[in-house]
PyMOL Python script that loads the backbone (N, CA, C, O; Angstrom):
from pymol import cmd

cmd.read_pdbstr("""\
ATOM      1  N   UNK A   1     -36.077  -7.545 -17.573  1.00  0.00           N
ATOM      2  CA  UNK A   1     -36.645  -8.751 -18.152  1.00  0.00           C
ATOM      3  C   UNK A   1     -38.147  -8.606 -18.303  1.00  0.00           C
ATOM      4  O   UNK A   1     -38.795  -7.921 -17.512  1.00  0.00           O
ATOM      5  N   UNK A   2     -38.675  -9.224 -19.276  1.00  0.00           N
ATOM      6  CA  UNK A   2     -39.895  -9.251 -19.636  1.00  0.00           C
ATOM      7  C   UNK A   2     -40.590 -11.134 -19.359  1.00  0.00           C
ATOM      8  O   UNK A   2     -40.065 -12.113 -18.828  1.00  0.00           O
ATOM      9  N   UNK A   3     -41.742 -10.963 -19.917  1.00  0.00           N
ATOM     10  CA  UNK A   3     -42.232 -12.355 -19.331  1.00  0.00           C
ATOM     11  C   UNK A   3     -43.029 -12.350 -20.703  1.00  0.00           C
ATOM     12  O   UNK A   3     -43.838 -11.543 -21.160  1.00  0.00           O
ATOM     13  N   UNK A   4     -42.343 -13.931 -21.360  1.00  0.00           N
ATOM     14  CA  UNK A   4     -43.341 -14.767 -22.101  1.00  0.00           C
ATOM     15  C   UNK A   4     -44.589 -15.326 -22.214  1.00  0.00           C
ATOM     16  O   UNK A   4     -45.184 -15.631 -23.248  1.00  0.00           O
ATOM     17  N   UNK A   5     -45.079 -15.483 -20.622  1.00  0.00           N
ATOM     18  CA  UNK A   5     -46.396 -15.878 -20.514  1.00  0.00           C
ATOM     19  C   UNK A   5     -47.157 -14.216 -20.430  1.00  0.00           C
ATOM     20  O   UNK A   5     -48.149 -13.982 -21.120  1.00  0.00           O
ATOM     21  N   UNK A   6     -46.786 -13.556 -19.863  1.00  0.00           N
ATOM     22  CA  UNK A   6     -47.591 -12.094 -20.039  1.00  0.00           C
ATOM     23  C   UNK A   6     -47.634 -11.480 -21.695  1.00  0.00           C
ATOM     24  O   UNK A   6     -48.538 -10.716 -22.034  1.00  0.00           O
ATOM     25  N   UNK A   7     -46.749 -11.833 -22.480  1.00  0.00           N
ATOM     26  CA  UNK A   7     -46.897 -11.632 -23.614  1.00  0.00           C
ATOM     27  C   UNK A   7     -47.566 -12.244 -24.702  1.00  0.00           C
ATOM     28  O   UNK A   7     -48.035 -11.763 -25.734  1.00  0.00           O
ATOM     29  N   UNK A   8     -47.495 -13.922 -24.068  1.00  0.00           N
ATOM     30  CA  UNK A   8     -48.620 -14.194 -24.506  1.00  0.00           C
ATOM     31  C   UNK A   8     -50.321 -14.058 -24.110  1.00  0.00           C
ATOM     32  O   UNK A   8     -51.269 -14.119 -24.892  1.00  0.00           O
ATOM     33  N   UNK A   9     -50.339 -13.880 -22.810  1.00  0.00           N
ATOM     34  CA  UNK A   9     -52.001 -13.212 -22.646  1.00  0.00           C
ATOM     35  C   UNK A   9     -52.231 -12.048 -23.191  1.00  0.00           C
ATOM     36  O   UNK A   9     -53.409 -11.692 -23.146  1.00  0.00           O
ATOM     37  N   UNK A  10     -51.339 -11.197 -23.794  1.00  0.00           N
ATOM     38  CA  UNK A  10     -50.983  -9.632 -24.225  1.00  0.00           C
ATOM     39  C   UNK A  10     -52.156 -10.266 -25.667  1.00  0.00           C
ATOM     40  O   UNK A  10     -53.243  -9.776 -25.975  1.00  0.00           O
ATOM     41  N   UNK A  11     -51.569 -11.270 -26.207  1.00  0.00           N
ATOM     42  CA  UNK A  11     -51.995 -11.167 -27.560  1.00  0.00           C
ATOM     43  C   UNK A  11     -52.948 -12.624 -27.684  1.00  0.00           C
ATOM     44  O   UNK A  11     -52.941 -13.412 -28.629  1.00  0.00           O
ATOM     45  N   UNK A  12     -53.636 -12.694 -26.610  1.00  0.00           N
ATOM     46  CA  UNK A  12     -54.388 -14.020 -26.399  1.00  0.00           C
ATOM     47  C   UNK A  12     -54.232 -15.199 -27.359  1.00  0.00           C
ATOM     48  O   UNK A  12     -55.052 -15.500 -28.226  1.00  0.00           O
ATOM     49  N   UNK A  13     -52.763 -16.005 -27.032  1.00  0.00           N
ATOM     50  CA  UNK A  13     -52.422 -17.041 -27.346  1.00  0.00           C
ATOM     51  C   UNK A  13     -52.018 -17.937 -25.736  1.00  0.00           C
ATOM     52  O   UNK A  13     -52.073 -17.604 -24.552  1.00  0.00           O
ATOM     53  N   UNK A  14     -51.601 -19.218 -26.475  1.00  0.00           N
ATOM     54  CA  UNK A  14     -50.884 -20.052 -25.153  1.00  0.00           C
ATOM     55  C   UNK A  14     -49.782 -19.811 -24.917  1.00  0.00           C
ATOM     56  O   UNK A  14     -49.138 -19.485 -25.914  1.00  0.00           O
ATOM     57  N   UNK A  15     -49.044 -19.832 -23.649  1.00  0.00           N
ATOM     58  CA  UNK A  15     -47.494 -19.656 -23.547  1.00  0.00           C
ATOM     59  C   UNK A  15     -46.956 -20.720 -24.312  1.00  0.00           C
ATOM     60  O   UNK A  15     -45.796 -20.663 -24.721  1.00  0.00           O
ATOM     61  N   UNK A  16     -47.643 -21.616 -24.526  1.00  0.00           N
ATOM     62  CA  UNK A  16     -47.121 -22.513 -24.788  1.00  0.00           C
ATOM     63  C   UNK A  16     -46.895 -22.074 -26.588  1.00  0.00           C
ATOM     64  O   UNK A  16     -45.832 -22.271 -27.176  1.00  0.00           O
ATOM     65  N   UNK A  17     -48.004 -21.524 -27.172  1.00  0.00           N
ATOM     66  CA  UNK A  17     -47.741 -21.555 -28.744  1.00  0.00           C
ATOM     67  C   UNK A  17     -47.056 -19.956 -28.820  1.00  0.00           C
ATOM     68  O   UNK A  17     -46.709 -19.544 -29.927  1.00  0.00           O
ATOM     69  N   UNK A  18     -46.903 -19.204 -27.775  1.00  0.00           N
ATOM     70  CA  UNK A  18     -45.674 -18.038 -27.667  1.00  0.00           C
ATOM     71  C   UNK A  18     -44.337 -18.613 -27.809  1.00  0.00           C
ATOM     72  O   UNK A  18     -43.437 -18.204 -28.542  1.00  0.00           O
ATOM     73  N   UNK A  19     -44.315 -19.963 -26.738  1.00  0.00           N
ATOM     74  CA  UNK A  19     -42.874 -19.933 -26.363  1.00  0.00           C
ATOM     75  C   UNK A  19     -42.493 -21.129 -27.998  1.00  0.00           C
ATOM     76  O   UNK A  19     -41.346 -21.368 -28.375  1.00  0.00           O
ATOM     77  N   UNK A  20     -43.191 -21.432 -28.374  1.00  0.00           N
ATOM     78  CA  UNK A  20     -42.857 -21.849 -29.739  1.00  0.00           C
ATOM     79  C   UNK A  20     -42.435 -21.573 -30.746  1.00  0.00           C
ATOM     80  O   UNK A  20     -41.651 -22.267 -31.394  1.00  0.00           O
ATOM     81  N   UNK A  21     -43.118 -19.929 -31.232  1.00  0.00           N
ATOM     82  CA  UNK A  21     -42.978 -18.891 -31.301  1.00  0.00           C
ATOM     83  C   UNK A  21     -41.466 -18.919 -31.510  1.00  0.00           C
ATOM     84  O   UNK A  21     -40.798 -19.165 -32.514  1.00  0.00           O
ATOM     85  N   UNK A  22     -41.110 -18.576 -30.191  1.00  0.00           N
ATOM     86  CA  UNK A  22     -39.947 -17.738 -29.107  1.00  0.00           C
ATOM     87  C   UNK A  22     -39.029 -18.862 -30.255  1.00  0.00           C
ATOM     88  O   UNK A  22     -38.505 -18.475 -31.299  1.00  0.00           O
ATOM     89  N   UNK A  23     -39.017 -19.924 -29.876  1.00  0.00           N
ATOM     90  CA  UNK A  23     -37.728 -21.018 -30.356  1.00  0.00           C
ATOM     91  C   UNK A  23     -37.777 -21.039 -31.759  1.00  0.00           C
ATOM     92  O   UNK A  23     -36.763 -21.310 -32.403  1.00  0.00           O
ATOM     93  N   UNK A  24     -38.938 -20.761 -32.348  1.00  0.00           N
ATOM     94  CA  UNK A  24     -38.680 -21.256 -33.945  1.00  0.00           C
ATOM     95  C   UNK A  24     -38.246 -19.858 -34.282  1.00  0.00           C
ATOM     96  O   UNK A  24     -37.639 -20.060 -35.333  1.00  0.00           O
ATOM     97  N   UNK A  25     -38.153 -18.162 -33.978  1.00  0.00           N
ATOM     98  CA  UNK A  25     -37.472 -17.450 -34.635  1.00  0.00           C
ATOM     99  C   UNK A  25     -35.671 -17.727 -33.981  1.00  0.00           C
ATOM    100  O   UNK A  25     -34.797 -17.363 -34.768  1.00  0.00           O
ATOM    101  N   UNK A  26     -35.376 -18.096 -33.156  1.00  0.00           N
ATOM    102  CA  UNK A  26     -34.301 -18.115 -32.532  1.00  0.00           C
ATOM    103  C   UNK A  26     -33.765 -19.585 -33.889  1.00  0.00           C
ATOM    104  O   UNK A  26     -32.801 -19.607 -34.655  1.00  0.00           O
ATOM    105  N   UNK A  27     -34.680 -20.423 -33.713  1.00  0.00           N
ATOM    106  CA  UNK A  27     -33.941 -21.006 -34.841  1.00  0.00           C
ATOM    107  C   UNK A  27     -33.869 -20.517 -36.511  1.00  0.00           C
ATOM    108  O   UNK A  27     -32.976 -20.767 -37.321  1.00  0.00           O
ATOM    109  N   UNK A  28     -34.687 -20.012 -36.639  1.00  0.00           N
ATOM    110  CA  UNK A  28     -34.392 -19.374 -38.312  1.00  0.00           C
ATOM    111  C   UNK A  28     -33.270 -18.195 -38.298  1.00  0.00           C
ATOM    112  O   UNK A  28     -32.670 -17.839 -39.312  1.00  0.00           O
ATOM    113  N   UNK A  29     -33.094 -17.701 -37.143  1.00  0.00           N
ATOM    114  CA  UNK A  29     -32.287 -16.888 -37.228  1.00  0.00           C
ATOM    115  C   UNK A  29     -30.885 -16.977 -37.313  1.00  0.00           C
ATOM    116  O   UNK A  29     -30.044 -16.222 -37.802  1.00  0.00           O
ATOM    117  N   UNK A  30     -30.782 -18.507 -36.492  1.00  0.00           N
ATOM    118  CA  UNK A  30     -29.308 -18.998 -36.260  1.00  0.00           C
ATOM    119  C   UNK A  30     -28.793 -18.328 -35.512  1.00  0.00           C
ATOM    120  O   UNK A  30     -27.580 -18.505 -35.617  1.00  0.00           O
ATOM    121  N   UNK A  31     -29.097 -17.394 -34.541  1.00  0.00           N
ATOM    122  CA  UNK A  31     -29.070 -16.893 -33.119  1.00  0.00           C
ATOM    123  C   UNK A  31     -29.915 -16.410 -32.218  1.00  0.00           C
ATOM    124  O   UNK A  31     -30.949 -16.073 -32.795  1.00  0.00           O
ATOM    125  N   UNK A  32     -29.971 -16.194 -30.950  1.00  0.00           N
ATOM    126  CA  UNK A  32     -31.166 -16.120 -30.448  1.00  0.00           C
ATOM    127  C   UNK A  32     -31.223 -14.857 -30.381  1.00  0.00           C
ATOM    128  O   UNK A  32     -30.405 -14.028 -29.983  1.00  0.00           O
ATOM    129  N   UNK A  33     -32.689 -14.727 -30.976  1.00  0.00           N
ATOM    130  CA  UNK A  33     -33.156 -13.239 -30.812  1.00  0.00           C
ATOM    131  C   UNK A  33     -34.165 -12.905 -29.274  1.00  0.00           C
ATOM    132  O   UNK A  33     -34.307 -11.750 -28.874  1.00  0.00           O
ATOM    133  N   UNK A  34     -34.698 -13.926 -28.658  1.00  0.00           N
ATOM    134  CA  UNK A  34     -34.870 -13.782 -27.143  1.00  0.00           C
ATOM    135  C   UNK A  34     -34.230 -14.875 -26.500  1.00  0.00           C
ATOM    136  O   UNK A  34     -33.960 -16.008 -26.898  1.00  0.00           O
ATOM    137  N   UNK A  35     -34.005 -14.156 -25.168  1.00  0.00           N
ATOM    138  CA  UNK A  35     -32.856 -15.127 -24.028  1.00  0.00           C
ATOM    139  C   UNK A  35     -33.625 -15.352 -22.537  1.00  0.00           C
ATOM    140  O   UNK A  35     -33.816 -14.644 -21.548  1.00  0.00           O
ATOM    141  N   UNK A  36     -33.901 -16.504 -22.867  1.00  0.00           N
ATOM    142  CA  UNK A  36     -34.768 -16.792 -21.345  1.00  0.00           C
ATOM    143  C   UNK A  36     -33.980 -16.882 -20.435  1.00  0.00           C
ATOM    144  O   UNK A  36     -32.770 -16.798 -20.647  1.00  0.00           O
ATOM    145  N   UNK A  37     -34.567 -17.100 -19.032  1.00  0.00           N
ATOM    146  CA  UNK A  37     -33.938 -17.327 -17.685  1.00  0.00           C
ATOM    147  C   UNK A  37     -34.863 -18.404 -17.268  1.00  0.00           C
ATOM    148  O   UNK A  37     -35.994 -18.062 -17.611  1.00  0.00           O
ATOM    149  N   UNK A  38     -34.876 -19.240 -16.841  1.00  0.00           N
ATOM    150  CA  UNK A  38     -36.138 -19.677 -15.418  1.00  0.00           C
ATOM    151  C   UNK A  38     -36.161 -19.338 -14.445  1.00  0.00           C
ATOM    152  O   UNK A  38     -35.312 -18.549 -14.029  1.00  0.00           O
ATOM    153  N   UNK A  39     -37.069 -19.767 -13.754  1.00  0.00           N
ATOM    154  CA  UNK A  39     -37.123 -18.736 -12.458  1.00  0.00           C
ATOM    155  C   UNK A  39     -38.666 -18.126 -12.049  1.00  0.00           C
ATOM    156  O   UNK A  39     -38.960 -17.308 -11.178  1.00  0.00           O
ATOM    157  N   UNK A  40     -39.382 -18.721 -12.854  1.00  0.00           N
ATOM    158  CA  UNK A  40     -40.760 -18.251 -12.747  1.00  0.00           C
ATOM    159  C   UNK A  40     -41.439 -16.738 -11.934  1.00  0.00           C
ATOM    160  O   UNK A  40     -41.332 -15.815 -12.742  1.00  0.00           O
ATOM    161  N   UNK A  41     -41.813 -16.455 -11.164  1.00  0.00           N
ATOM    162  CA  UNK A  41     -42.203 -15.270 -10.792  1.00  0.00           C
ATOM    163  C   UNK A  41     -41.014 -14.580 -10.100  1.00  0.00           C
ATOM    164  O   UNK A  41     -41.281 -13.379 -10.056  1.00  0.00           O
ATOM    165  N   UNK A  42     -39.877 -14.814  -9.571  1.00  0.00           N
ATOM    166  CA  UNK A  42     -39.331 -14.710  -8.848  1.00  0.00           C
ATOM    167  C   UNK A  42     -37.831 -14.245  -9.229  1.00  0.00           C
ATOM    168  O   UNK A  42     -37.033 -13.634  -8.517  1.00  0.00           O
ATOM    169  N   UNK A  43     -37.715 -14.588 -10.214  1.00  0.00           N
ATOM    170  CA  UNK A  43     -36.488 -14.833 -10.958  1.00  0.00           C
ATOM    171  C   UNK A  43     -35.959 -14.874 -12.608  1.00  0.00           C
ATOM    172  O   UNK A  43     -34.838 -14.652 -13.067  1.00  0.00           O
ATOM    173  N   UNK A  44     -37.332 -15.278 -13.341  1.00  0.00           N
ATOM    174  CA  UNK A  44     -36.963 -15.542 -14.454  1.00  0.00           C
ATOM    175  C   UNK A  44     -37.467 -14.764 -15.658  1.00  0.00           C
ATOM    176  O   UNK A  44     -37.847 -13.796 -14.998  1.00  0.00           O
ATOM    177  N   UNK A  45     -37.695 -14.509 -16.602  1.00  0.00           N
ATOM    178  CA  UNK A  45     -37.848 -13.762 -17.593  1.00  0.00           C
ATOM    179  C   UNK A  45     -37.329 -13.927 -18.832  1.00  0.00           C
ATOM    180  O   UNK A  45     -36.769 -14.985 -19.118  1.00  0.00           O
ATOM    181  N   UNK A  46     -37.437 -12.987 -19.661  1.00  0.00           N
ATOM    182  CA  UNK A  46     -37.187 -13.020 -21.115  1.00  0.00           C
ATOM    183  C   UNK A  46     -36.637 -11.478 -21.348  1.00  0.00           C
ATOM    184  O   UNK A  46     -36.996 -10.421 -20.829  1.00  0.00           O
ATOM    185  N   UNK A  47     -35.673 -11.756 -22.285  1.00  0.00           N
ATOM    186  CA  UNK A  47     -35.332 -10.131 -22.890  1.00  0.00           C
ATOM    187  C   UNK A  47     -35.144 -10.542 -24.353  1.00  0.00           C
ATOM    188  O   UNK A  47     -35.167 -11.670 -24.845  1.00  0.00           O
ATOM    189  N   UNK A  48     -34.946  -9.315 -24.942  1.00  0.00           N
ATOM    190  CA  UNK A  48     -34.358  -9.515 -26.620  1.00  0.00           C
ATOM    191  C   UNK A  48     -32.692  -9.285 -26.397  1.00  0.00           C
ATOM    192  O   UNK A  48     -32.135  -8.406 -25.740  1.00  0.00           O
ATOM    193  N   UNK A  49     -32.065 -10.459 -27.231  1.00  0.00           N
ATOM    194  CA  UNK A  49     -30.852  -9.910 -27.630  1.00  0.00           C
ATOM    195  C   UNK A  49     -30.556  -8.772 -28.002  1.00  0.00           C
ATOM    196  O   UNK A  49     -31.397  -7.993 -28.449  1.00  0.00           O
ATOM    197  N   UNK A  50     -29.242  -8.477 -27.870  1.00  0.00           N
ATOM    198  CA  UNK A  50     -28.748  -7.295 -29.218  1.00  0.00           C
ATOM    199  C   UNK A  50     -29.526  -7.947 -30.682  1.00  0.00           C
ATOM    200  O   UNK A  50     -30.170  -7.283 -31.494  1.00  0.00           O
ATOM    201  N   UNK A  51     -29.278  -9.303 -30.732  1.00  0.00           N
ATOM    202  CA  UNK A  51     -29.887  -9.686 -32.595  1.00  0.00           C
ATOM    203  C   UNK A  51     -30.917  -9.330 -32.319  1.00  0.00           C
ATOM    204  O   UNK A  51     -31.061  -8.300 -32.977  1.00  0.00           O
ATOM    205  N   UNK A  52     -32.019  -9.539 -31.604  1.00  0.00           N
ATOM    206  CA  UNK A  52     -33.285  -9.688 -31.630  1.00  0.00           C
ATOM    207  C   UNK A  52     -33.639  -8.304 -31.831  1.00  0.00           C
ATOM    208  O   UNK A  52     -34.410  -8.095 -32.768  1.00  0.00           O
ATOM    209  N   UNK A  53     -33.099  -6.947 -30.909  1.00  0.00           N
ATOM    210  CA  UNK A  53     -33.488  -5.990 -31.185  1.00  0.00           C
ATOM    211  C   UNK A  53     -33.213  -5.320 -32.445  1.00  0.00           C
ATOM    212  O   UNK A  53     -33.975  -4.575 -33.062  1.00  0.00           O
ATOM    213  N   UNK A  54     -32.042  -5.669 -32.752  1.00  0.00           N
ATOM    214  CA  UNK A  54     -32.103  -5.124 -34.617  1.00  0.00           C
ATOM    215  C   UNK A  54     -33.195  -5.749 -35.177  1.00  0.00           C
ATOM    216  O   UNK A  54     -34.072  -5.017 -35.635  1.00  0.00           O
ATOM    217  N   UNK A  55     -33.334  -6.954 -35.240  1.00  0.00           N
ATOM    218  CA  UNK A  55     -34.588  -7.352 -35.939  1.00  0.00           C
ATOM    219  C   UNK A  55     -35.719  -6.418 -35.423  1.00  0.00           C
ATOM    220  O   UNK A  55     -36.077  -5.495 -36.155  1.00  0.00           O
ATOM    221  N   UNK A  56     -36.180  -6.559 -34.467  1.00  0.00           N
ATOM    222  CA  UNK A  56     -37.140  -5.354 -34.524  1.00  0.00           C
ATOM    223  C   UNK A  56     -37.438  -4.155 -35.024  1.00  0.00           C
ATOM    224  O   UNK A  56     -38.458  -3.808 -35.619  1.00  0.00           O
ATOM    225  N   UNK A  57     -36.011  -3.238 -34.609  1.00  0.00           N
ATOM    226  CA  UNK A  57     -35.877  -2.065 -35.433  1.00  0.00           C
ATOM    227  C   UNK A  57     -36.207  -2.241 -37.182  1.00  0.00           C
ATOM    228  O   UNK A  57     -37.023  -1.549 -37.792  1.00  0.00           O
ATOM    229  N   UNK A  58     -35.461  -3.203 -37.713  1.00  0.00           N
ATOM    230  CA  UNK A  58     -35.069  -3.540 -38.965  1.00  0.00           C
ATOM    231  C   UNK A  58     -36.264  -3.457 -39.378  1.00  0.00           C
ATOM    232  O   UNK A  58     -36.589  -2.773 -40.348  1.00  0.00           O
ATOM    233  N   UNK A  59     -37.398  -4.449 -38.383  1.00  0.00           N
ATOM    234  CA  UNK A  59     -38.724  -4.729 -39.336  1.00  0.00           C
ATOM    235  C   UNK A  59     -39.348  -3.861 -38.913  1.00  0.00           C
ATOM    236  O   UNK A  59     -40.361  -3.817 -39.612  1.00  0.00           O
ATOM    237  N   UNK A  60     -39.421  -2.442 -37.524  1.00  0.00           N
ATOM    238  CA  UNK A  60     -40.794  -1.557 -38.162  1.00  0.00           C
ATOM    239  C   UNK A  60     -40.396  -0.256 -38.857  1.00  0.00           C
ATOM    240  O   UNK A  60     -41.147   0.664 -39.180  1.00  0.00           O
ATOM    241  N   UNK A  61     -38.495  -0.392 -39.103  1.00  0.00           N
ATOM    242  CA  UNK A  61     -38.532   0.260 -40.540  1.00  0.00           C
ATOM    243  C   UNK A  61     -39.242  -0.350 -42.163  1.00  0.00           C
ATOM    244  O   UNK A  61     -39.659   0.302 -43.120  1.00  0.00           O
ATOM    245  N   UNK A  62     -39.166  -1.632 -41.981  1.00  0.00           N
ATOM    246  CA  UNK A  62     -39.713  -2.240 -43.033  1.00  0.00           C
ATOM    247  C   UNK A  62     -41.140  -1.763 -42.958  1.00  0.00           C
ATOM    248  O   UNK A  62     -41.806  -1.271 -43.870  1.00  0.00           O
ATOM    249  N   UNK A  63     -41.507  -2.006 -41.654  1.00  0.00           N
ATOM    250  CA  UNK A  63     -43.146  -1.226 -42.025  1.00  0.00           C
ATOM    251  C   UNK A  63     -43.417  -0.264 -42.163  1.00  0.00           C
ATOM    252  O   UNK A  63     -44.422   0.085 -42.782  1.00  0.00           O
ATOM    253  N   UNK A  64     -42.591   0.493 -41.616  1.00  0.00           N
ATOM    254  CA  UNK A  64     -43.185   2.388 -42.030  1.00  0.00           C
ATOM    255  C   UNK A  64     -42.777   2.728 -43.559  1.00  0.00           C
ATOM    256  O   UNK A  64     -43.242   3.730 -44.102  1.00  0.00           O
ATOM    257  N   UNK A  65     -41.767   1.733 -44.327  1.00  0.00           N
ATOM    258  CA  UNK A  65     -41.715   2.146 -45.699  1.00  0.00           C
ATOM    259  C   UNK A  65     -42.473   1.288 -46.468  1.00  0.00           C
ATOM    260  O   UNK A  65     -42.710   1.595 -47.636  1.00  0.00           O
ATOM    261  N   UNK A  66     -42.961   0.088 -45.915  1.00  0.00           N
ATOM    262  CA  UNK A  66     -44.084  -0.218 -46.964  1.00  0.00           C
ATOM    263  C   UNK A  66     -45.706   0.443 -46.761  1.00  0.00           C
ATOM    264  O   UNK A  66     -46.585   0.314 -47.613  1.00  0.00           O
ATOM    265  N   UNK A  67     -45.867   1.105 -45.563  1.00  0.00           N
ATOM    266  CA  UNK A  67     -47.170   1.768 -45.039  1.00  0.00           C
ATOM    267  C   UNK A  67     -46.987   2.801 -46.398  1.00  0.00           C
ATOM    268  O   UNK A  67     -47.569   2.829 -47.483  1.00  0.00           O
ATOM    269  N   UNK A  68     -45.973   3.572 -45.848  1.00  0.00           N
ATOM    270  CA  UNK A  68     -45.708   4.797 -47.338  1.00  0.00           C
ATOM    271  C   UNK A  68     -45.708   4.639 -48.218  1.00  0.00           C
ATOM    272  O   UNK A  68     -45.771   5.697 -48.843  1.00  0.00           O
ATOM    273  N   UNK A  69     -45.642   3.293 -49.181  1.00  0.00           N
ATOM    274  CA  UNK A  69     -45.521   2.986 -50.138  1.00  0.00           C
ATOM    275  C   UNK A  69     -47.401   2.548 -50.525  1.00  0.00           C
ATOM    276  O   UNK A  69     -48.123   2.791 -51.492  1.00  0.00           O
ATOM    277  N   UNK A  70     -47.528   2.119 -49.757  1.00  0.00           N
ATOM    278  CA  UNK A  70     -48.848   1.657 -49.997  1.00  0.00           C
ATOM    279  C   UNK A  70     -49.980   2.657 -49.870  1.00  0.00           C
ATOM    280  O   UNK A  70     -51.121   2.338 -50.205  1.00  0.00           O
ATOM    281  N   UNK A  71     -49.777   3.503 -49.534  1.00  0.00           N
ATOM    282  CA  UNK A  71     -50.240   4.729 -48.911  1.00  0.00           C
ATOM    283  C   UNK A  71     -51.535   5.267 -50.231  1.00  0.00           C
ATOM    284  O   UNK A  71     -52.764   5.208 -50.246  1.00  0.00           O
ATOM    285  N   UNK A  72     -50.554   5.752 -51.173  1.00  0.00           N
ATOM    286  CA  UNK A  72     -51.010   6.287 -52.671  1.00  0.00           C
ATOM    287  C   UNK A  72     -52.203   5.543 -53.063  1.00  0.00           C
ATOM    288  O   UNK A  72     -53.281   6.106 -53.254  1.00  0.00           O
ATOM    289  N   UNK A  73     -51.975   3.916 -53.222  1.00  0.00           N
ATOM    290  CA  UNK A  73     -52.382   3.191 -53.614  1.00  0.00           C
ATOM    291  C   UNK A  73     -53.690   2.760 -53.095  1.00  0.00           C
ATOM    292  O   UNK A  73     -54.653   2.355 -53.746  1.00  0.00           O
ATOM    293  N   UNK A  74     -53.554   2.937 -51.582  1.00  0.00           N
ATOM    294  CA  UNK A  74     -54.722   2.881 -50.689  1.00  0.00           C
ATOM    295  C   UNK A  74     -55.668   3.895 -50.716  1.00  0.00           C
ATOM    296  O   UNK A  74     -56.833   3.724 -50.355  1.00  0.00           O
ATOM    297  N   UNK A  75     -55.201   4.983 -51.145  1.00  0.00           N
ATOM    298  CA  UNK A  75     -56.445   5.878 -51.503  1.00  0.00           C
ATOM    299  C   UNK A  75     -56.832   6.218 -52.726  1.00  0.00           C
ATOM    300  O   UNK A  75     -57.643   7.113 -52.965  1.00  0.00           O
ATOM    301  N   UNK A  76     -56.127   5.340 -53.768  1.00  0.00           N
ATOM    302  CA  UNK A  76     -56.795   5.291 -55.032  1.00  0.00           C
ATOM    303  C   UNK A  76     -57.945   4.342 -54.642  1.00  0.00           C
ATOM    304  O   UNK A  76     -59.096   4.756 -54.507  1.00  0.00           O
ATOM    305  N   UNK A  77     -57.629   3.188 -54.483  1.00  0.00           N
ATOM    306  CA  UNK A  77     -58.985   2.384 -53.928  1.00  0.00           C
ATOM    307  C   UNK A  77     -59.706   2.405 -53.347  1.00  0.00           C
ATOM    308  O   UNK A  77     -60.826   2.061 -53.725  1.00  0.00           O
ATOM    309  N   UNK A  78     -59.415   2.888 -51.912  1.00  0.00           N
ATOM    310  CA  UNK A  78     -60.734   4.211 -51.497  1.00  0.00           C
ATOM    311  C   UNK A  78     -61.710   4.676 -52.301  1.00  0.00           C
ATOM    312  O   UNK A  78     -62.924   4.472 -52.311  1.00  0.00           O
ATOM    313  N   UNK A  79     -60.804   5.515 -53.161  1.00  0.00           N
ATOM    314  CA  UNK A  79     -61.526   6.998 -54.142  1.00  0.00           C
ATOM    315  C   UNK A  79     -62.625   5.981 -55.197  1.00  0.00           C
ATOM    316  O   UNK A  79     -63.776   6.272 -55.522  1.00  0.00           O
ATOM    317  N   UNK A  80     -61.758   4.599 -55.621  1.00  0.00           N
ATOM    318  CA  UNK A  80     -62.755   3.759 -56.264  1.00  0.00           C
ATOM    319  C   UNK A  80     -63.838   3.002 -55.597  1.00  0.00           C
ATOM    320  O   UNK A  80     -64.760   2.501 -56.240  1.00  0.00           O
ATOM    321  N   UNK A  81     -63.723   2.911 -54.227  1.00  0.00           N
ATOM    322  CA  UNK A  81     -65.084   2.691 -53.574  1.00  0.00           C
ATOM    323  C   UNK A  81     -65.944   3.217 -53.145  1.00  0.00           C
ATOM    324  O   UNK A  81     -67.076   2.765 -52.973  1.00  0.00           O
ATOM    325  N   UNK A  82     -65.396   4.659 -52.810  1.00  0.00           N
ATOM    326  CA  UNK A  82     -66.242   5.642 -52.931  1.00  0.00           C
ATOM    327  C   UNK A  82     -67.408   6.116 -54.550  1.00  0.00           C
ATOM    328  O   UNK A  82     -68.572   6.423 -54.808  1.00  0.00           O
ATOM    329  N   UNK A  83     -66.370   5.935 -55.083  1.00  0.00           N
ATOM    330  CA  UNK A  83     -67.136   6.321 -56.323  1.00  0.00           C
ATOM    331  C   UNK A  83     -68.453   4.817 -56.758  1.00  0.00           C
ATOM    332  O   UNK A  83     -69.521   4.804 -57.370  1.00  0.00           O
ATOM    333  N   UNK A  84     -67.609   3.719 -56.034  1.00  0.00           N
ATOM    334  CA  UNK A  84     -68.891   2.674 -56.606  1.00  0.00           C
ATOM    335  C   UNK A  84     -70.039   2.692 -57.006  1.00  0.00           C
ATOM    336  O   UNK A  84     -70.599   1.643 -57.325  1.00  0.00           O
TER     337      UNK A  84
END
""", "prot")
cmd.dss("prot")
cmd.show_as("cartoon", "prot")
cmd.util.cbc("prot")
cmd.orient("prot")
């Protein structure tokens, strides 16, 4: 298990606008992609579903093929600011 409030100091937000976060992809998804426990230090935590982790996978394949895609393009514009 992982922890929501450590993930949100990870990326300096509130747990509170993490764990908001947390519920509004679980609702667009129409299943939950993280599964809390309570239990605070002692007991409780957060993991990703099975859904949740395909989504992950899913999206930083989405990013490594739009990085590549954009790639070309990014150093044409470069080459044109260089040349400015």
């Amino acid at each position: 298990f992982g922890s929501i409030s450590a993930a949100a100091r990870g990326m300096e937000m509130s747990y509170k606008h993490a764990w908001d976060l947390v519920e509004d992809m679980n609702r667009v998804f129409g299943k939950p992609l993280v599964a809390a426990q309570t239990g605070g230090k002692k007991g409780g935590g957060a993991q990703l579903t099975s859904v949740g982790l395909a989504v992950v996978s899913r999206f930083r394949a989405i990013e490594r093929a739009a990085s590549s895609a954009a790639a070309v393009h990014m150093q044409a514009l470069q080459a044109e600011i260089d040349a400015g």
